[in-house]
Backbone as CSV, one residue per row, in Angstrom:
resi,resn,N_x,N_y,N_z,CA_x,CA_y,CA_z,C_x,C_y,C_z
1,UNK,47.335,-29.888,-78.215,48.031,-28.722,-78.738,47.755,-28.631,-80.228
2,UNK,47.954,-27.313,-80.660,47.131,-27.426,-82.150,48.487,-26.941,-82.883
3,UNK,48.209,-28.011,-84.149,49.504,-27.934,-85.063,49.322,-26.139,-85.850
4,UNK,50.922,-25.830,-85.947,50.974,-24.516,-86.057,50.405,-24.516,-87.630
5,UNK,49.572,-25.335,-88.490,49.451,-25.153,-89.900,47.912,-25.552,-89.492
6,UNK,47.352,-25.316,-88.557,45.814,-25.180,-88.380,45.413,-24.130,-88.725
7,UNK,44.435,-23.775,-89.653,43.740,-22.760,-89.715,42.701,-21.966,-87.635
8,UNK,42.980,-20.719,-87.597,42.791,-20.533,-86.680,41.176,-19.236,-86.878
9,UNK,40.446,-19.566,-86.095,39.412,-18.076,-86.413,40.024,-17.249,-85.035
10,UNK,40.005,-16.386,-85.178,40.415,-15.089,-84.077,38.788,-14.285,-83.399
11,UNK,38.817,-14.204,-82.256,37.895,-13.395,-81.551,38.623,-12.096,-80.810
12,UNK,38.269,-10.909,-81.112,38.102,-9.919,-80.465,37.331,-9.431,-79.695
13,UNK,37.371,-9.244,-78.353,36.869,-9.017,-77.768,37.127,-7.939,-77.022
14,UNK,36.186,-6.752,-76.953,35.881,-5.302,-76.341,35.613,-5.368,-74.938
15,UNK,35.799,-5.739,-73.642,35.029,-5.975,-72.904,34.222,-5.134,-71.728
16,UNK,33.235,-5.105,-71.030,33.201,-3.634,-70.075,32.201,-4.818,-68.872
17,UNK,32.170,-4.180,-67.981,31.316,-4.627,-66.826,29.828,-5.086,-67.001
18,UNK,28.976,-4.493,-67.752,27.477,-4.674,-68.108,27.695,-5.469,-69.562
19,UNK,28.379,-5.381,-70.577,28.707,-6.392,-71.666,30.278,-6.013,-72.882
20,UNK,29.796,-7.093,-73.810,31.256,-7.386,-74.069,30.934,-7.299,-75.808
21,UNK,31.380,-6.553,-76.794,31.472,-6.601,-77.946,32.051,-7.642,-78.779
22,UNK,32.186,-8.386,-79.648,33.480,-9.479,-80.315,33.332,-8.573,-81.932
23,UNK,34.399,-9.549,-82.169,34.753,-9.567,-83.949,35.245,-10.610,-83.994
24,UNK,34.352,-11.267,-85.078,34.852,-12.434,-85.458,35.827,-12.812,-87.043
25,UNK,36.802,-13.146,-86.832,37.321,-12.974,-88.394,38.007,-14.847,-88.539
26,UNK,36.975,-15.153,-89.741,37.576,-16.648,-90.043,37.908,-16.362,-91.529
27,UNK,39.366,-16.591,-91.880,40.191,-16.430,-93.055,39.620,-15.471,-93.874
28,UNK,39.432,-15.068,-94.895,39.035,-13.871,-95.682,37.361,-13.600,-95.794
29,UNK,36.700,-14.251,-94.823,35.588,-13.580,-94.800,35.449,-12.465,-93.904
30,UNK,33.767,-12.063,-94.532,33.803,-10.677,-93.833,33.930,-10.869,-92.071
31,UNK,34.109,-9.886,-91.614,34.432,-9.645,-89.931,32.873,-9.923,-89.300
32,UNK,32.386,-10.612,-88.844,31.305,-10.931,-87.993,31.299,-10.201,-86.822
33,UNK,30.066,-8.910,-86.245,30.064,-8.358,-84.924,28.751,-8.877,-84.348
34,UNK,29.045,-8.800,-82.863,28.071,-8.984,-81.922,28.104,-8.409,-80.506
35,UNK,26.944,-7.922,-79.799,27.427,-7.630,-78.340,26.911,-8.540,-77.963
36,UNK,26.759,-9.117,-76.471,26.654,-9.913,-75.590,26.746,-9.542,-74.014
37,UNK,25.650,-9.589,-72.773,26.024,-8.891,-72.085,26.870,-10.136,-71.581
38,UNK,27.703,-9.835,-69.686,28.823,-9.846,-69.660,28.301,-10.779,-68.353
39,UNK,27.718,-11.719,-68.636,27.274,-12.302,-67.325,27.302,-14.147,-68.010
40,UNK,27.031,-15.132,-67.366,26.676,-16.702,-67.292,25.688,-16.455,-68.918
41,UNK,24.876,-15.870,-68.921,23.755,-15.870,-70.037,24.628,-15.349,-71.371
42,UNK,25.007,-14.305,-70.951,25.493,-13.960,-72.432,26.826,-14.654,-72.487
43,UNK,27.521,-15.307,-71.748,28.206,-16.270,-72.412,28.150,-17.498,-73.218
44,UNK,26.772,-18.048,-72.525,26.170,-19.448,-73.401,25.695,-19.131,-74.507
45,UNK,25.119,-17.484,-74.852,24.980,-16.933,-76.280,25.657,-16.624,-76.918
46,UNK,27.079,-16.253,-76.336,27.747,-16.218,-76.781,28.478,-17.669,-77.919
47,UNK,28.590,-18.765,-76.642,29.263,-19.973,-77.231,27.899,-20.352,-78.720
48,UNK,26.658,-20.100,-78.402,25.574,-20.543,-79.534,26.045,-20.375,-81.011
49,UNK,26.325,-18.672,-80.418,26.481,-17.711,-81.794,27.815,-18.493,-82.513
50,UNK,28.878,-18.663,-81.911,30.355,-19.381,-82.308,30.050,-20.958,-82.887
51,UNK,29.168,-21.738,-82.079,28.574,-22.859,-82.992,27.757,-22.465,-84.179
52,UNK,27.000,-21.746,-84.111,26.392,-21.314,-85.660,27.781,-20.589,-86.883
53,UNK,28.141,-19.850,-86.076,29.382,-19.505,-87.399,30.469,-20.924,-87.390
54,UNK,30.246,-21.986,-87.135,31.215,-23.247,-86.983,32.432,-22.972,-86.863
55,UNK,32.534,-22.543,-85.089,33.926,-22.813,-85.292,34.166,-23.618,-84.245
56,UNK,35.603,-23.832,-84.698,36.311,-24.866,-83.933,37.374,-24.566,-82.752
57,UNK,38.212,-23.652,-83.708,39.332,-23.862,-83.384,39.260,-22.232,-83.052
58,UNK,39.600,-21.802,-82.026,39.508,-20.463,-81.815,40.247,-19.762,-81.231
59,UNK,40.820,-18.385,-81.010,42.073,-17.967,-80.637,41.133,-16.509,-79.804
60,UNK,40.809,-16.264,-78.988,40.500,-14.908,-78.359,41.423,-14.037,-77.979
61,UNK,40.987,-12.543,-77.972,42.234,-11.911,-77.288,41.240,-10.707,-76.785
62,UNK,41.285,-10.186,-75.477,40.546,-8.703,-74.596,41.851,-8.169,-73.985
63,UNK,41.705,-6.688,-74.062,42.621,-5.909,-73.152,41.753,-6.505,-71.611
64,UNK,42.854,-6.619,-70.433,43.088,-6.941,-69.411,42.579,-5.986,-68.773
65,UNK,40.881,-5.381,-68.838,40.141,-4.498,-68.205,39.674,-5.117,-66.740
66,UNK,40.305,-4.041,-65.707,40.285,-4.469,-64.502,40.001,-6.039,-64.271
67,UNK,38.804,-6.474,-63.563,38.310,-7.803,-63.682,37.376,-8.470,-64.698
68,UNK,36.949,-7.307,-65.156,35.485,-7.968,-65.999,35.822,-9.133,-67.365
69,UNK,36.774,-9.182,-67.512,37.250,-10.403,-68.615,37.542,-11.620,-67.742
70,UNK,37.412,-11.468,-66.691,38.096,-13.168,-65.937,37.338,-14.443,-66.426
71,UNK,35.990,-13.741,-66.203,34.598,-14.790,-66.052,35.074,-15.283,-67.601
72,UNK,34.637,-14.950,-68.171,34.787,-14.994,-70.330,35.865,-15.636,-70.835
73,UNK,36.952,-15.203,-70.183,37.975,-15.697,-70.573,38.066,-17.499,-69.785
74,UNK,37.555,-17.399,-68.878,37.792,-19.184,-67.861,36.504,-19.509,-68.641
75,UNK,35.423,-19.033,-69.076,34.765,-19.449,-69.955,34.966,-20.347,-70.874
76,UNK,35.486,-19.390,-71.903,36.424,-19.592,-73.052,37.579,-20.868,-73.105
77,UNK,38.600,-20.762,-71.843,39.017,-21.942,-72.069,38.640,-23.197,-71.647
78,UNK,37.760,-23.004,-70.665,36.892,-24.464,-70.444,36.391,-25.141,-70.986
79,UNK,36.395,-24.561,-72.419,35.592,-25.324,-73.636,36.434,-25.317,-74.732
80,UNK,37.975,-25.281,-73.912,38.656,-25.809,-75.193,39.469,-24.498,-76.047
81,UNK,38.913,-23.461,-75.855,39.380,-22.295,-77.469,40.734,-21.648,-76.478
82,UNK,41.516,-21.026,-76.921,42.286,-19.698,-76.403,42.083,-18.765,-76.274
83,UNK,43.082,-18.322,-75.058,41.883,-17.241,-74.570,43.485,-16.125,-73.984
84,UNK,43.450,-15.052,-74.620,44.687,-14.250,-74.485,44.028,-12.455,-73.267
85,UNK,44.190,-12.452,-72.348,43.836,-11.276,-71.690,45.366,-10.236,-71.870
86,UNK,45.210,-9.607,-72.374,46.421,-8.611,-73.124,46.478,-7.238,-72.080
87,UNK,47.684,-6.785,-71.791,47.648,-5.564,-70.452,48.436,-4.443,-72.028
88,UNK,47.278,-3.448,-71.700,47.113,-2.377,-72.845,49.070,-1.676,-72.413
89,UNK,48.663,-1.191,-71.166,50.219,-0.354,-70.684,51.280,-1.373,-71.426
90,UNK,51.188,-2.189,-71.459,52.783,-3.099,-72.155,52.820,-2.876,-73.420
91,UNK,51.609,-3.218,-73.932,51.395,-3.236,-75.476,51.772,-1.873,-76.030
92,UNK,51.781,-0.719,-75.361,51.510,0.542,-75.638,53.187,1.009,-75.608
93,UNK,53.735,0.613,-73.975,54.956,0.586,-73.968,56.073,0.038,-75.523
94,UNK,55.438,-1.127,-75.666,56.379,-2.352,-76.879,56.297,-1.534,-77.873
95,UNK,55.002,-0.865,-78.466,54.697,-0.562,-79.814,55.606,0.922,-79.900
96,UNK,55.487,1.823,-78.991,56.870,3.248,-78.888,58.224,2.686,-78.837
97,UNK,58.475,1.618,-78.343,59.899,1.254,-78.913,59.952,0.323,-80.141
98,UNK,58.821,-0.043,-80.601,59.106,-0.858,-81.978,59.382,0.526,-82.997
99,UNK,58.456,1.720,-83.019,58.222,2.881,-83.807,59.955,3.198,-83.885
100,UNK,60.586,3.573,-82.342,61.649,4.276,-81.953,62.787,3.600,-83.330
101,UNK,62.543,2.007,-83.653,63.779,1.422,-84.667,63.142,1.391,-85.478
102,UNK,61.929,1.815,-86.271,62.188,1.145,-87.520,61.697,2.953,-88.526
């Protein structure tokens, strides 16, 4: 478990059936983009590209598009990083009642 005073890099991830966009953001540097298609191959290019920008410690997050994030995401945590599949309808729901109080 990683102590909450770890520096964390964040992945964004776009994802679609034929491939998958990221953003990479480690502490105040610039935002790193890449596509990758969405299969076994572009995941191991994926993990390449993440060893060349050195990271370690990693936090992912994709909207919960039908199936095509499953593969990426069991990817992702099999090697350790976090891996957040986010359902847009909730998020969308939460954020009209956060607006509604403040």
């Amino acid at each position: 478990m990683n102590n909450s005073n770890e520096v964390c890099d964040v992945l964004g991830i776009d994802i679609s059936k034929a491939k998958f966009d990221v953003a990479l953001i480690q502490g105040n540097a610039k935002i790193k983009n890449k596509v990758f298609a969405n299969n076994p191959e572009g995941f191991a290019e994926l993990q390449e590209w993440l060893n060349l920008q050195n990271v370690t410690n990693l936090h992912s997050c994709m909207e919960a598009t039908s199936t095509y994030g499953n593969a990426l995401a069991r990817f992702l945590v099999e090697r350790g990083y976090k891996a957040c599949l986010l359902n847009q309808n909730r998020m969308d729901r939460r954020l009209k009642m956060c607006d509604r109080f403040m």
